[in-house]
PQR file with spaces between the fields and no chain letter, atoms N, CA, C, O and H, PARSE charges and radii, in Angstrom:
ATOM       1  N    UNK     1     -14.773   13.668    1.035 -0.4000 1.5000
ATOM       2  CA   UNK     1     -14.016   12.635    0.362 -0.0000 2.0000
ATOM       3  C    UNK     1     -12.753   12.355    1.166  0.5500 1.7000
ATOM       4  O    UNK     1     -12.104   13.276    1.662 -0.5500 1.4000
ATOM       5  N    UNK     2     -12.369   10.911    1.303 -0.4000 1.5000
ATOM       6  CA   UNK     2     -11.319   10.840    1.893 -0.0000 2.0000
ATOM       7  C    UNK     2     -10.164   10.482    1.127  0.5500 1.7000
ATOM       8  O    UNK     2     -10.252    9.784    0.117 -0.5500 1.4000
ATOM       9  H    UNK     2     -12.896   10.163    0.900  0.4000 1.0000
ATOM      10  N    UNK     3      -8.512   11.170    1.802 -0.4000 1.5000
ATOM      11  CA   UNK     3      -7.983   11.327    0.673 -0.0000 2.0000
ATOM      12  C    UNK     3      -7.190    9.908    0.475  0.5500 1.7000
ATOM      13  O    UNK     3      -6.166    9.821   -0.204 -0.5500 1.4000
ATOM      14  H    UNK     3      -8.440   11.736    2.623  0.4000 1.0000
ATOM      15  N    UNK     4      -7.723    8.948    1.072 -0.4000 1.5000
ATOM      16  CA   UNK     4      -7.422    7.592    0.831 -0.0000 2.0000
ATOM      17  C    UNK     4      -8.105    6.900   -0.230  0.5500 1.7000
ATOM      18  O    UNK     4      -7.614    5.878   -0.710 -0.5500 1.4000
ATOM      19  H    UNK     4      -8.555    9.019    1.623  0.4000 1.0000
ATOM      20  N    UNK     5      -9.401    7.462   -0.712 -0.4000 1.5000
ATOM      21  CA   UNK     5     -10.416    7.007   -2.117 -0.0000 2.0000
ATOM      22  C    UNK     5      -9.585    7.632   -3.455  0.5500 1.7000
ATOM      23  O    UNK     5     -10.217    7.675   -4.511 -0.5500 1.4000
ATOM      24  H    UNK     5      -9.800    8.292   -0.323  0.4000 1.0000
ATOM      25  N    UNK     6      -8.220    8.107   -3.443 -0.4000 1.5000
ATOM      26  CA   UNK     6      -7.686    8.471   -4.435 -0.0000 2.0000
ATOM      27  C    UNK     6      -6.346    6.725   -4.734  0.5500 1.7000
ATOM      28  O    UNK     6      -6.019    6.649   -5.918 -0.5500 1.4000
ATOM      29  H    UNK     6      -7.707    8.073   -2.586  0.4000 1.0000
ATOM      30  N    UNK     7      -5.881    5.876   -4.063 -0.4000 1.5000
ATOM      31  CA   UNK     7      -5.708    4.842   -4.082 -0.0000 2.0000
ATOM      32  C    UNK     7      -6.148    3.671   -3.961  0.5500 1.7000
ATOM      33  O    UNK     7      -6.824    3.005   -3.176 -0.5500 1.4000
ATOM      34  H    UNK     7      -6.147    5.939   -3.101  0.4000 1.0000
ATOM      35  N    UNK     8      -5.549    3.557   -5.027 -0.4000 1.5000
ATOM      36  CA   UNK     8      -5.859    1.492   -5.759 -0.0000 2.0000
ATOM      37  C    UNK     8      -4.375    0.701   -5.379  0.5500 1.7000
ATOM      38  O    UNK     8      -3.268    0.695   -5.918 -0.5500 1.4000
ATOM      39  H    UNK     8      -5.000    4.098   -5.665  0.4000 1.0000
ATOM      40  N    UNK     9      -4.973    0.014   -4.118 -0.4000 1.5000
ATOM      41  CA   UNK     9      -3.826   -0.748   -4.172 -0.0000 2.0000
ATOM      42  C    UNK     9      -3.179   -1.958   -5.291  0.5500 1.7000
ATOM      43  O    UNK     9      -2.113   -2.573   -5.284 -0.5500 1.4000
ATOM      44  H    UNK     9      -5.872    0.019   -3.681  0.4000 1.0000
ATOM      45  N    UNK    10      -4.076   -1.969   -6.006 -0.4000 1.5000
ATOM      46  CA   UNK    10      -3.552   -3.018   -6.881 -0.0000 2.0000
ATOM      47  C    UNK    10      -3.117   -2.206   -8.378  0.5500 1.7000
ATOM      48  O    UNK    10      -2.691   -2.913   -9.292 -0.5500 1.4000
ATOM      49  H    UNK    10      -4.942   -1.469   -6.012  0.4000 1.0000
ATOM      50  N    UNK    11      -3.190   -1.319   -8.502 -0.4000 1.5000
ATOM      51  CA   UNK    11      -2.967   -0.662   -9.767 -0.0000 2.0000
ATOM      52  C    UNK    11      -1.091   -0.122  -10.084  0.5500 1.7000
ATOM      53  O    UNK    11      -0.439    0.598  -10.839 -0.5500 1.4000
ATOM      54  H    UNK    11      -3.535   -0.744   -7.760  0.4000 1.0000
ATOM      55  N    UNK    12      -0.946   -0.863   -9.162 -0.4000 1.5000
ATOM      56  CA   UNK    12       0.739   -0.401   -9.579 -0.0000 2.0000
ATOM      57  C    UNK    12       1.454    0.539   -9.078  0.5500 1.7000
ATOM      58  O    UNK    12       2.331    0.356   -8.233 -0.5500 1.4000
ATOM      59  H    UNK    12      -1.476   -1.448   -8.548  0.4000 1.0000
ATOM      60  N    UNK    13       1.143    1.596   -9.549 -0.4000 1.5000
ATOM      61  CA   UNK    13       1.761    3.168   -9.007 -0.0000 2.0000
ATOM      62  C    UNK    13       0.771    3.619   -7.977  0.5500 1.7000
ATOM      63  O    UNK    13       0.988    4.663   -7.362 -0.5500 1.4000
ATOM      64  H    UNK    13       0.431    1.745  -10.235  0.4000 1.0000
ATOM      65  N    UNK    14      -0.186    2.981   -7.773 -0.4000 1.5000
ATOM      66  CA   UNK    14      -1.104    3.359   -6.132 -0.0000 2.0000
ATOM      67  C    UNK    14      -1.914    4.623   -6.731  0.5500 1.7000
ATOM      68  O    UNK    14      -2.013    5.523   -5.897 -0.5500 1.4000
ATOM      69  H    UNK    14      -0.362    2.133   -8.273  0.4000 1.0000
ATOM      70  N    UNK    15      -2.415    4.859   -7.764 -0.4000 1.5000
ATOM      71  CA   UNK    15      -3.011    5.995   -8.172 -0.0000 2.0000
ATOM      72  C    UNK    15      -3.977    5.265   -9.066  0.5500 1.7000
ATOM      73  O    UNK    15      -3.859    4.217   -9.700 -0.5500 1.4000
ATOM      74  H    UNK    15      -2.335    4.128   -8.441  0.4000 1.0000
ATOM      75  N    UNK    16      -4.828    6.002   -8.952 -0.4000 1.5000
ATOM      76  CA   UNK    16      -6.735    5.689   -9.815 -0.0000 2.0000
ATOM      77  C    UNK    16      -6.260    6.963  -11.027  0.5500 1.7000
ATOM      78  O    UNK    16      -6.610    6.676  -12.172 -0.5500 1.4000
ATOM      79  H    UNK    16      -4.924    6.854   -8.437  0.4000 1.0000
ATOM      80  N    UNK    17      -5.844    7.714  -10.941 -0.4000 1.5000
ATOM      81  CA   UNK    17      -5.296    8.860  -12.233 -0.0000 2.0000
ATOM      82  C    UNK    17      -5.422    8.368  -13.470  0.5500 1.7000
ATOM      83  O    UNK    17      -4.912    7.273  -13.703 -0.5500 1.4000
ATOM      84  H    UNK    17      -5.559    7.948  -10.012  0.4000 1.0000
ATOM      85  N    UNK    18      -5.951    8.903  -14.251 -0.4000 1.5000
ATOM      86  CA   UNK    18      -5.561    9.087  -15.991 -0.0000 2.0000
ATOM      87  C    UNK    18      -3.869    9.231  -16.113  0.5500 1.7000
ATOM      88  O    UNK    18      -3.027    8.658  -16.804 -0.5500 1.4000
ATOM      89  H    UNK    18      -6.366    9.793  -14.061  0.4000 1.0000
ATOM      90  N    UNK    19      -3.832    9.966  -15.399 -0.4000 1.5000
ATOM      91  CA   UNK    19      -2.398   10.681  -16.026 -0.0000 2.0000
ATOM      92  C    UNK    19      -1.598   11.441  -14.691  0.5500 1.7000
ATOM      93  O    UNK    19      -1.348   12.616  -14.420 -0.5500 1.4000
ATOM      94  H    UNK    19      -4.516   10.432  -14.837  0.4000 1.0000
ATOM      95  N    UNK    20      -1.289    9.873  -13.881 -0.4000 1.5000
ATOM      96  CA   UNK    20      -0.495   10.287  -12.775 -0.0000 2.0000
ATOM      97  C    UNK    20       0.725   11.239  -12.857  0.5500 1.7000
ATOM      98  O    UNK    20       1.422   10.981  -13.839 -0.5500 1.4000
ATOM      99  H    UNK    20      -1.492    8.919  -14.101  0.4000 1.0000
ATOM     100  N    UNK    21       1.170   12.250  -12.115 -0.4000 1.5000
ATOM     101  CA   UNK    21       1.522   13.380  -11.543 -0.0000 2.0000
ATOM     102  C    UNK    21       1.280   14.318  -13.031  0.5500 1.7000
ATOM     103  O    UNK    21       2.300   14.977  -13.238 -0.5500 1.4000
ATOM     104  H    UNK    21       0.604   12.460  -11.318  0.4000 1.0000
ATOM     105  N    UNK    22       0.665   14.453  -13.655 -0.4000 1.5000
ATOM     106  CA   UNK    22      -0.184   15.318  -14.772 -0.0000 2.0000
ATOM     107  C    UNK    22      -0.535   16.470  -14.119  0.5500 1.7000
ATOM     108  O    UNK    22      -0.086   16.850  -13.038 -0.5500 1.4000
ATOM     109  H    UNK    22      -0.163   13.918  -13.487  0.4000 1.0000
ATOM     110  N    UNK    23      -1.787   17.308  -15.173 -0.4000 1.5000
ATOM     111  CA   UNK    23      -2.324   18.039  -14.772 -0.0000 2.0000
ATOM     112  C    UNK    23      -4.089   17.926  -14.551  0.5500 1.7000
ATOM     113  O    UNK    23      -4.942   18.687  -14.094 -0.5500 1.4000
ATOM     114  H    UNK    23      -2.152   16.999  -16.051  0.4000 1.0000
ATOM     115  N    UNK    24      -4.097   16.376  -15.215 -0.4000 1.5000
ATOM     116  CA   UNK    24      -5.627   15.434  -15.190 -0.0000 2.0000
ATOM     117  C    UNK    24      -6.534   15.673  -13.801  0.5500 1.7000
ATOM     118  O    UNK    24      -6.004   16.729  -13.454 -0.5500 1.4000
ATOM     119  H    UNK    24      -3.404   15.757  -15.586  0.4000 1.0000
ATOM     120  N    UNK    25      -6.919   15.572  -13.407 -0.4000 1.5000
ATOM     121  CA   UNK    25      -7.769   15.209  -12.073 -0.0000 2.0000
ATOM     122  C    UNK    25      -8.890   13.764  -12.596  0.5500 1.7000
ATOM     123  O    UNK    25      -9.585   13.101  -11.825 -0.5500 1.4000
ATOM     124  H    UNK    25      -7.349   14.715  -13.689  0.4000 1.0000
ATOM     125  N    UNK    26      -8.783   13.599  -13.965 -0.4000 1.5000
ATOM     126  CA   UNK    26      -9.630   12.359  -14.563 -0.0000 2.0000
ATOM     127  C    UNK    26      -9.530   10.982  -13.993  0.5500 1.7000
ATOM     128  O    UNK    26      -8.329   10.874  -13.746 -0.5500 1.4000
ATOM     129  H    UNK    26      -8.219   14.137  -14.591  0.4000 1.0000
ATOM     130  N    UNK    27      -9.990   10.108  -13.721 -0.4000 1.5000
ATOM     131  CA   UNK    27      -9.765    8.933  -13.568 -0.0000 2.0000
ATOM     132  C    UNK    27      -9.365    8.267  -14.384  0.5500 1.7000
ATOM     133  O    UNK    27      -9.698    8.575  -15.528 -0.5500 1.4000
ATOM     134  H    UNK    27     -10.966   10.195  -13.922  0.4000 1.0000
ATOM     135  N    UNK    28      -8.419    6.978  -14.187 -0.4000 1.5000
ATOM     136  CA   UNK    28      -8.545    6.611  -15.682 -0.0000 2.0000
ATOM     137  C    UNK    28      -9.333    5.628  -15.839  0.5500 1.7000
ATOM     138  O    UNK    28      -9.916    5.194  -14.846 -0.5500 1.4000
ATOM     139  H    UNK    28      -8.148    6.728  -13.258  0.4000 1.0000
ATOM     140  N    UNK    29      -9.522    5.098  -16.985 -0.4000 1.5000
ATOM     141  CA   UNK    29     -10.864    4.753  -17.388 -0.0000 2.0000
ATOM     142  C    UNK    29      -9.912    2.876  -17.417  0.5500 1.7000
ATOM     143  O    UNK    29      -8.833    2.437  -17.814 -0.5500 1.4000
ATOM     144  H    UNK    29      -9.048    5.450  -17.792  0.4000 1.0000
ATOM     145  N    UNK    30     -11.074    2.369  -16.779 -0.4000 1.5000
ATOM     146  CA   UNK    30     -10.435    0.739  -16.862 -0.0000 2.0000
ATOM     147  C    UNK    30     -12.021   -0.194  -17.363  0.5500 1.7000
ATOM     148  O    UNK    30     -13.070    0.342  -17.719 -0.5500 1.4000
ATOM     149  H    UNK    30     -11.950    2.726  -16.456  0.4000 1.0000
ATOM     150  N    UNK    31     -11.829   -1.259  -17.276 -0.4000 1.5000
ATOM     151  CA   UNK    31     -13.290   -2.399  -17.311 -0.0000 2.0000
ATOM     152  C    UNK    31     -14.330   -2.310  -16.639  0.5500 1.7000
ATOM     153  O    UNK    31     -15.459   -2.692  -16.944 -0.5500 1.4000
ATOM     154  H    UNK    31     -10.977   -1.694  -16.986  0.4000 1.0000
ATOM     155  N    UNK    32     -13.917   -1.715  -15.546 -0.4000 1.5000
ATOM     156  CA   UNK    32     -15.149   -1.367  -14.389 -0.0000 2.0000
ATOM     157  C    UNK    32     -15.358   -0.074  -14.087  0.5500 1.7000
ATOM     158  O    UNK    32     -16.119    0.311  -13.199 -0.5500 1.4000
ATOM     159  H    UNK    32     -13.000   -1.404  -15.298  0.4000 1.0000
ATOM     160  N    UNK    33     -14.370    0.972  -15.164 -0.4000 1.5000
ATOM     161  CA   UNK    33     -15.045    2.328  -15.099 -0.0000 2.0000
ATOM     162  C    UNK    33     -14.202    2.750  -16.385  0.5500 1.7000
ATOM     163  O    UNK    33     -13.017    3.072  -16.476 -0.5500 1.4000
ATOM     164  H    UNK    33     -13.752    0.659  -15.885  0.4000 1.0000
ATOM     165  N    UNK    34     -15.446    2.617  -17.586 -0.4000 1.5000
ATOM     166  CA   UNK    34     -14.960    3.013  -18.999 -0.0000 2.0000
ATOM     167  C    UNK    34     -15.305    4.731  -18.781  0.5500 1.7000
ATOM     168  O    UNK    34     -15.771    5.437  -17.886 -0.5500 1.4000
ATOM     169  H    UNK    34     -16.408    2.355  -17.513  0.4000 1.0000
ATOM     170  N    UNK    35     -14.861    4.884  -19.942 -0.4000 1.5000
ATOM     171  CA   UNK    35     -14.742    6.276  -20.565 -0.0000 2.0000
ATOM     172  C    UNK    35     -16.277    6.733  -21.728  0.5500 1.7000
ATOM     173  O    UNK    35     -16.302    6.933  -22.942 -0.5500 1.4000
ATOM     174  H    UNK    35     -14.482    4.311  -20.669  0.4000 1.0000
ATOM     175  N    UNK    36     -17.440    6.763  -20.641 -0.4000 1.5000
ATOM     176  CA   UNK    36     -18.609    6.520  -21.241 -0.0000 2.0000
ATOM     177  C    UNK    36     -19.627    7.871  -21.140  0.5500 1.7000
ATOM     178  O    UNK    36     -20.786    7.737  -21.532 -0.5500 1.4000
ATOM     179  H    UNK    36     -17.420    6.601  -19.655  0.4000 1.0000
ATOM     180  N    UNK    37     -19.194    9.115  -20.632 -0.4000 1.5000
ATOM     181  CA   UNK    37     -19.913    9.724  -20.221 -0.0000 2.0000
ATOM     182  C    UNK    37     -19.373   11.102  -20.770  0.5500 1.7000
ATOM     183  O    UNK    37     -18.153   11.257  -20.822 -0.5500 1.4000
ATOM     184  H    UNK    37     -18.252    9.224  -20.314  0.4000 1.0000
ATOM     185  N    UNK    38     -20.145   12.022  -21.145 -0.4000 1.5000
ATOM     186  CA   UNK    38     -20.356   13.684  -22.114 -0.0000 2.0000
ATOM     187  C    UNK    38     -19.741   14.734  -21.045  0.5500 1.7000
ATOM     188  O    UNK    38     -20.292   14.678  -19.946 -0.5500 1.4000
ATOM     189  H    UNK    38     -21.136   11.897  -21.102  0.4000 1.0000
ATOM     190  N    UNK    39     -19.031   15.378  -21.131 -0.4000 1.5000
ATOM     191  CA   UNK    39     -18.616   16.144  -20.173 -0.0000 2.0000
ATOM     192  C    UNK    39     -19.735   17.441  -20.242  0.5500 1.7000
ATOM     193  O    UNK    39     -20.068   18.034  -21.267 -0.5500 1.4000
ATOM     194  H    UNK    39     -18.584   15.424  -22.024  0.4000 1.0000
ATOM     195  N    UNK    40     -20.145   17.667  -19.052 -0.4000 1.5000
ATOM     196  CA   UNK    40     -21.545   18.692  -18.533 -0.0000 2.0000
ATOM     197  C    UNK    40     -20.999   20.116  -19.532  0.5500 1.7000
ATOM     198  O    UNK    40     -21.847   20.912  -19.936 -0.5500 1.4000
ATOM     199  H    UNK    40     -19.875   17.185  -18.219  0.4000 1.0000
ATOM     200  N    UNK    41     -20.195   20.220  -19.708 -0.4000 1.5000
ATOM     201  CA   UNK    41     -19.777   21.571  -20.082 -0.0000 2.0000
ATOM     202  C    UNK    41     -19.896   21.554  -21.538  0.5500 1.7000
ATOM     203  O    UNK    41     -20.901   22.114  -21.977 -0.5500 1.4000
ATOM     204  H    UNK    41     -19.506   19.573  -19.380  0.4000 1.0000
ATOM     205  N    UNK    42     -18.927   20.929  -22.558 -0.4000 1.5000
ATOM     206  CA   UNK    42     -18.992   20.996  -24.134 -0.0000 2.0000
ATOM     207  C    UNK    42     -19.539   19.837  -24.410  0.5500 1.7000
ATOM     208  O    UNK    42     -19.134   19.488  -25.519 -0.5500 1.4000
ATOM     209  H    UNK    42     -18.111   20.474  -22.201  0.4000 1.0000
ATOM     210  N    UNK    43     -20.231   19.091  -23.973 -0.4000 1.5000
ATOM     211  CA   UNK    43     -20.983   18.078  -24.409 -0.0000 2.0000
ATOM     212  C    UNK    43     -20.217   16.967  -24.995  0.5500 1.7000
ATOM     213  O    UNK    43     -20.678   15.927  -25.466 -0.5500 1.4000
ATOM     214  H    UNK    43     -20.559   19.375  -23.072  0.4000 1.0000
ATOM     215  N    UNK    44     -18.454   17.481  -24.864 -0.4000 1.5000
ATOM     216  CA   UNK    44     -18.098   16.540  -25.806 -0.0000 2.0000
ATOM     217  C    UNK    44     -18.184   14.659  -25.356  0.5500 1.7000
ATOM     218  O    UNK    44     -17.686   14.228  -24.316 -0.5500 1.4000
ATOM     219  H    UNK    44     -18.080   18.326  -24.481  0.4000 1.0000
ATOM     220  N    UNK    45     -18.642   14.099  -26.004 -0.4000 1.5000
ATOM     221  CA   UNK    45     -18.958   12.438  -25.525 -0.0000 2.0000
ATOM     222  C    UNK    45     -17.751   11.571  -25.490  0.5500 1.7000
ATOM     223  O    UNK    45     -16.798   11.527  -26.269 -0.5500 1.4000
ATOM     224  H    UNK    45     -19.046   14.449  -26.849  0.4000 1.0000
ATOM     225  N    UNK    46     -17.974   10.975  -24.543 -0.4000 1.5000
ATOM     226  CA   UNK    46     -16.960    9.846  -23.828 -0.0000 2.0000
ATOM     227  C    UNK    46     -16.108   10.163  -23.188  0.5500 1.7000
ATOM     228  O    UNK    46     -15.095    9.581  -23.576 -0.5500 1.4000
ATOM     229  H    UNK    46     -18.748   11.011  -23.911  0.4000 1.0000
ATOM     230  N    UNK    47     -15.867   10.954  -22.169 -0.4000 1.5000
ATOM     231  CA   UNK    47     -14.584   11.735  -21.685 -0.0000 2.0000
ATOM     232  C    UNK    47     -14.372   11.871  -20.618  0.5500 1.7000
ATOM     233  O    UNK    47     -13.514   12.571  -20.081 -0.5500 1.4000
ATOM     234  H    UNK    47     -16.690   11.427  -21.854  0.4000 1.0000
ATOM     235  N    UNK    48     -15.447   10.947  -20.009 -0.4000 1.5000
ATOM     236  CA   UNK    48     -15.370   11.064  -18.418 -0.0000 2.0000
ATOM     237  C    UNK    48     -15.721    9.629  -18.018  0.5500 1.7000
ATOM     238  O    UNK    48     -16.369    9.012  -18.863 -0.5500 1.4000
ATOM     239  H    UNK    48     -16.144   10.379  -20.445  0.4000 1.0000
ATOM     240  N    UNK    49     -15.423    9.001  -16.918 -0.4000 1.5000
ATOM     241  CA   UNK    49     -15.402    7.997  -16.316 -0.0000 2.0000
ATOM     242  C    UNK    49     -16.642    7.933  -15.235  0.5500 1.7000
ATOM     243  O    UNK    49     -17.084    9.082  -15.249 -0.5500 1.4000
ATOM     244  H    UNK    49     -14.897    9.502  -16.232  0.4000 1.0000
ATOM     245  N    UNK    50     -17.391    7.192  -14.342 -0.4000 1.5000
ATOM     246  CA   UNK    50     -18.321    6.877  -13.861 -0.0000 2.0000
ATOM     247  C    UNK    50     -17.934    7.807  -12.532  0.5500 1.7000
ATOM     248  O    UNK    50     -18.613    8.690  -12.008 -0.5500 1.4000
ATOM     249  H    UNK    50     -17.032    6.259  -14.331  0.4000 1.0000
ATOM     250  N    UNK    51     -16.800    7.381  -12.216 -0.4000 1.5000
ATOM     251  CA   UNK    51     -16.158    8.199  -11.225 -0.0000 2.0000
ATOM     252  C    UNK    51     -16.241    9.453  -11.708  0.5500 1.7000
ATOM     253  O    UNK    51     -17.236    9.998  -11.231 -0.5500 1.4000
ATOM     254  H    UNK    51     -16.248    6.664  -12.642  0.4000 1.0000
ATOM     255  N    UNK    52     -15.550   10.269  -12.555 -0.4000 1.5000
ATOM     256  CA   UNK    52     -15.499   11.383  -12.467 -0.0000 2.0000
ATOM     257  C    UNK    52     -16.250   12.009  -12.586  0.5500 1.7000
ATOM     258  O    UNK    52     -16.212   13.141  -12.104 -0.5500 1.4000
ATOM     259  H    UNK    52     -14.742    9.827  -12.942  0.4000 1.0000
ATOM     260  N    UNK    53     -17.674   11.376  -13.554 -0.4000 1.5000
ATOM     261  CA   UNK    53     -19.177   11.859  -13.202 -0.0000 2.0000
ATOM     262  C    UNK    53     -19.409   12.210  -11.431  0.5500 1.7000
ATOM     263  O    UNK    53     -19.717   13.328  -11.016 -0.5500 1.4000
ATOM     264  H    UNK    53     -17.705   10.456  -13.946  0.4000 1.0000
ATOM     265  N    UNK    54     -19.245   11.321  -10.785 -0.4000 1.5000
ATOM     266  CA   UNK    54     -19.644   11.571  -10.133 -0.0000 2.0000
ATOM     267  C    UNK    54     -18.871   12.618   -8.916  0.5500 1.7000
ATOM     268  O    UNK    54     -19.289   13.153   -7.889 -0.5500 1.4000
ATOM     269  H    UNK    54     -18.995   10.413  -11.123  0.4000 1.0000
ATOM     270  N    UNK    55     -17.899   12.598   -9.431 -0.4000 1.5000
ATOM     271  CA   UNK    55     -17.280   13.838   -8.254 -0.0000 2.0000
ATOM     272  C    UNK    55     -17.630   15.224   -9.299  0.5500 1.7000
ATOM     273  O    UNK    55     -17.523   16.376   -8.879 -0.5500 1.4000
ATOM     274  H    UNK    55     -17.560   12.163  -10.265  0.4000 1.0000
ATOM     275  N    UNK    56     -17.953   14.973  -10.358 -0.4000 1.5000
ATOM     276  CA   UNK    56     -18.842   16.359  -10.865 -0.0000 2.0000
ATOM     277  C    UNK    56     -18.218   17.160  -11.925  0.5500 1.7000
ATOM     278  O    UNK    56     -18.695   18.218  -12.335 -0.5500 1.4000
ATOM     279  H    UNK    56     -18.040   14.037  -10.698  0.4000 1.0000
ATOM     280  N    UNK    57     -16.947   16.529  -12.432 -0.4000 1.5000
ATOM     281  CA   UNK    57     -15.570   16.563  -12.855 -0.0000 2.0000
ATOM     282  C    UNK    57     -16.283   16.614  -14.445  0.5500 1.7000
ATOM     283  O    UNK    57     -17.043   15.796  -14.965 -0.5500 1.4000
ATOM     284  H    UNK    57     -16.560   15.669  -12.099  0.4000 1.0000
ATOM     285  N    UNK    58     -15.616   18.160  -15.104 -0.4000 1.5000
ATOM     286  CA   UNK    58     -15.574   18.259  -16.532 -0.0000 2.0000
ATOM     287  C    UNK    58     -14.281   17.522  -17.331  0.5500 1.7000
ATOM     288  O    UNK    58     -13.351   16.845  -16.892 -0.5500 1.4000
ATOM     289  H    UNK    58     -14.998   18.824  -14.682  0.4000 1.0000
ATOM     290  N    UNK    59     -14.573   17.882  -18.473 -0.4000 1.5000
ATOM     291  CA   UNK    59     -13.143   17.618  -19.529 -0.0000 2.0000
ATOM     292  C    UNK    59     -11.971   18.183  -18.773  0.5500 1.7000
ATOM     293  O    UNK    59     -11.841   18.901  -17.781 -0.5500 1.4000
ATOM     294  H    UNK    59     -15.328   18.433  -18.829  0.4000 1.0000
ATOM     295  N    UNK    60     -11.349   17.718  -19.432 -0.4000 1.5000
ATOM     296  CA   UNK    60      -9.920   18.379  -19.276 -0.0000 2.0000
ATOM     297  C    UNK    60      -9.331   19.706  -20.147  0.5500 1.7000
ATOM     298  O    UNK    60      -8.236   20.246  -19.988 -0.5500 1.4000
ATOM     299  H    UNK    60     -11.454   17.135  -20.237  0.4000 1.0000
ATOM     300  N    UNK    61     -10.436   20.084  -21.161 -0.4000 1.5000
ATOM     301  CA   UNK    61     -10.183   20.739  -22.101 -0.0000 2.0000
ATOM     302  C    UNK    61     -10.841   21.998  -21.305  0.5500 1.7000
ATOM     303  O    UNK    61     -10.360   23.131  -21.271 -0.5500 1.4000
ATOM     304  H    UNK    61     -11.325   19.645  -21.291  0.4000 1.0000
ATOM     305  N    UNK    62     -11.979   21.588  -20.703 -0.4000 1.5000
ATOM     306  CA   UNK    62     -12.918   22.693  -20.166 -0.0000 2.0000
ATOM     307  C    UNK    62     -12.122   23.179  -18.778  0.5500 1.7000
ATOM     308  O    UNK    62     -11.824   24.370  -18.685 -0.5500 1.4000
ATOM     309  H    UNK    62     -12.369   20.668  -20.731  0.4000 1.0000
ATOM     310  N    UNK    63     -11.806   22.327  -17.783 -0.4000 1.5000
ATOM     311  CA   UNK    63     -11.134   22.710  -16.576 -0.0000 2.0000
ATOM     312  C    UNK    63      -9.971   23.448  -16.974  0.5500 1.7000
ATOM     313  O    UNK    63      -9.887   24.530  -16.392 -0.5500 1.4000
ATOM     314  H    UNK    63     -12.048   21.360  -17.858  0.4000 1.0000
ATOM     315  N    UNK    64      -8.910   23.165  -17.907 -0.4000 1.5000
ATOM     316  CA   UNK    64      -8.109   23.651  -18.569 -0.0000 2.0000
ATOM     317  C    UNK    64      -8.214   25.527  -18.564  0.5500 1.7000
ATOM     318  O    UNK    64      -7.567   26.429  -18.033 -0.5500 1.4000
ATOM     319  H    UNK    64      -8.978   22.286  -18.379  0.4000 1.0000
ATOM     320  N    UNK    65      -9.621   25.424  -19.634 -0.4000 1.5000
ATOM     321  CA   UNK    65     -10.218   26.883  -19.704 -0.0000 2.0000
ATOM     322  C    UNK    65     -10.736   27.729  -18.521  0.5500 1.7000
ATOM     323  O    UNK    65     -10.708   28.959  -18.563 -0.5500 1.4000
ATOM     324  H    UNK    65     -10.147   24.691  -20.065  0.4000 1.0000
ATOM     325  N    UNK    66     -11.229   27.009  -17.425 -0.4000 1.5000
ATOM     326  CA   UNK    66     -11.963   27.455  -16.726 -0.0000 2.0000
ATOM     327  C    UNK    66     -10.990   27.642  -15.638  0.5500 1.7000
ATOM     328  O    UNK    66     -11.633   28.104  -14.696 -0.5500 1.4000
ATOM     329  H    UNK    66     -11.252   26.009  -17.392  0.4000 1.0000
ATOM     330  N    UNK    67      -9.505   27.482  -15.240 -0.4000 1.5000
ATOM     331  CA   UNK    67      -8.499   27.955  -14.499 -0.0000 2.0000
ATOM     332  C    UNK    67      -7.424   28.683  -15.077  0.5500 1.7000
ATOM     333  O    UNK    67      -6.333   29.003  -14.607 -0.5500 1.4000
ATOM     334  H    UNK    67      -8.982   27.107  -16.006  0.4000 1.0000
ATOM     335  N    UNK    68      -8.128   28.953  -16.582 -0.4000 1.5000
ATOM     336  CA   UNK    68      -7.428   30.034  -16.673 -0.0000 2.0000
ATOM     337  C    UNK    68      -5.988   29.508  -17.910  0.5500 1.7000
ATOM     338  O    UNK    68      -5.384   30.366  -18.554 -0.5500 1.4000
ATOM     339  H    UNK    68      -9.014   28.693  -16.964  0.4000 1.0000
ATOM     340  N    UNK    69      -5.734   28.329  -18.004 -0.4000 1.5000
ATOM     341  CA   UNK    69      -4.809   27.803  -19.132 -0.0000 2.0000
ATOM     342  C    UNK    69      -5.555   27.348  -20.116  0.5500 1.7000
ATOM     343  O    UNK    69      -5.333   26.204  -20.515 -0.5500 1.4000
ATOM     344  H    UNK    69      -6.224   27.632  -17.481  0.4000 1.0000
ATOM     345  N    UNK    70      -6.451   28.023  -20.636 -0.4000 1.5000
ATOM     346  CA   UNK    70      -7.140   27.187  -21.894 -0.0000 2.0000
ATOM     347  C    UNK    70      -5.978   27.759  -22.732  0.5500 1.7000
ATOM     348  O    UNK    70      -5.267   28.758  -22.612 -0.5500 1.4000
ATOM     349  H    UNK    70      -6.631   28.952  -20.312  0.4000 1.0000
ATOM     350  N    UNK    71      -6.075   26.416  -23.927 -0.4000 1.5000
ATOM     351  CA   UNK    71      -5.584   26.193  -24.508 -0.0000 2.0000
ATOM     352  C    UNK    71      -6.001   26.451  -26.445  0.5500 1.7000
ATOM     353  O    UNK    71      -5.199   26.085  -27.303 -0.5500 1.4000
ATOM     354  H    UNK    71      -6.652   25.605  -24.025  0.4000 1.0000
């Protein structure tokens, strides 16, 4: 991945982020990439973006747990 596919030049703050300088790694979810997809881990539905399907990317609740800050 190049680390230039993490900017949108037209999005304002130059970040594709949910939740720029956060702790997200999510995309955020816009018209051309809703918030439509079950995260692989708790099944929970709608919580991931087309993008973040595809870089392989759980919840935020689960990554959370799985580095150790679950919540």
């Amino acid at each position: 991945m190049n680390y230039d596919d993490d900017y949108d030049g037209d999005s304002g703050d130059g970040y594709q982020f949910a939740d720029p300088g956060g702790t997200s790694a999510l995309r955020a979810a816009s018209k051309s990439n809703p918030r439509i997809y079950s995260c692989p881990t708790c099944k929970r539905r709608r919580v991931l973006t087309r993008r973040d399907k595809e870089l392989g990317y759980q919840c935020d609740a689960c990554a959370d747990r799985a580095e150790g800050g679950g919540y």
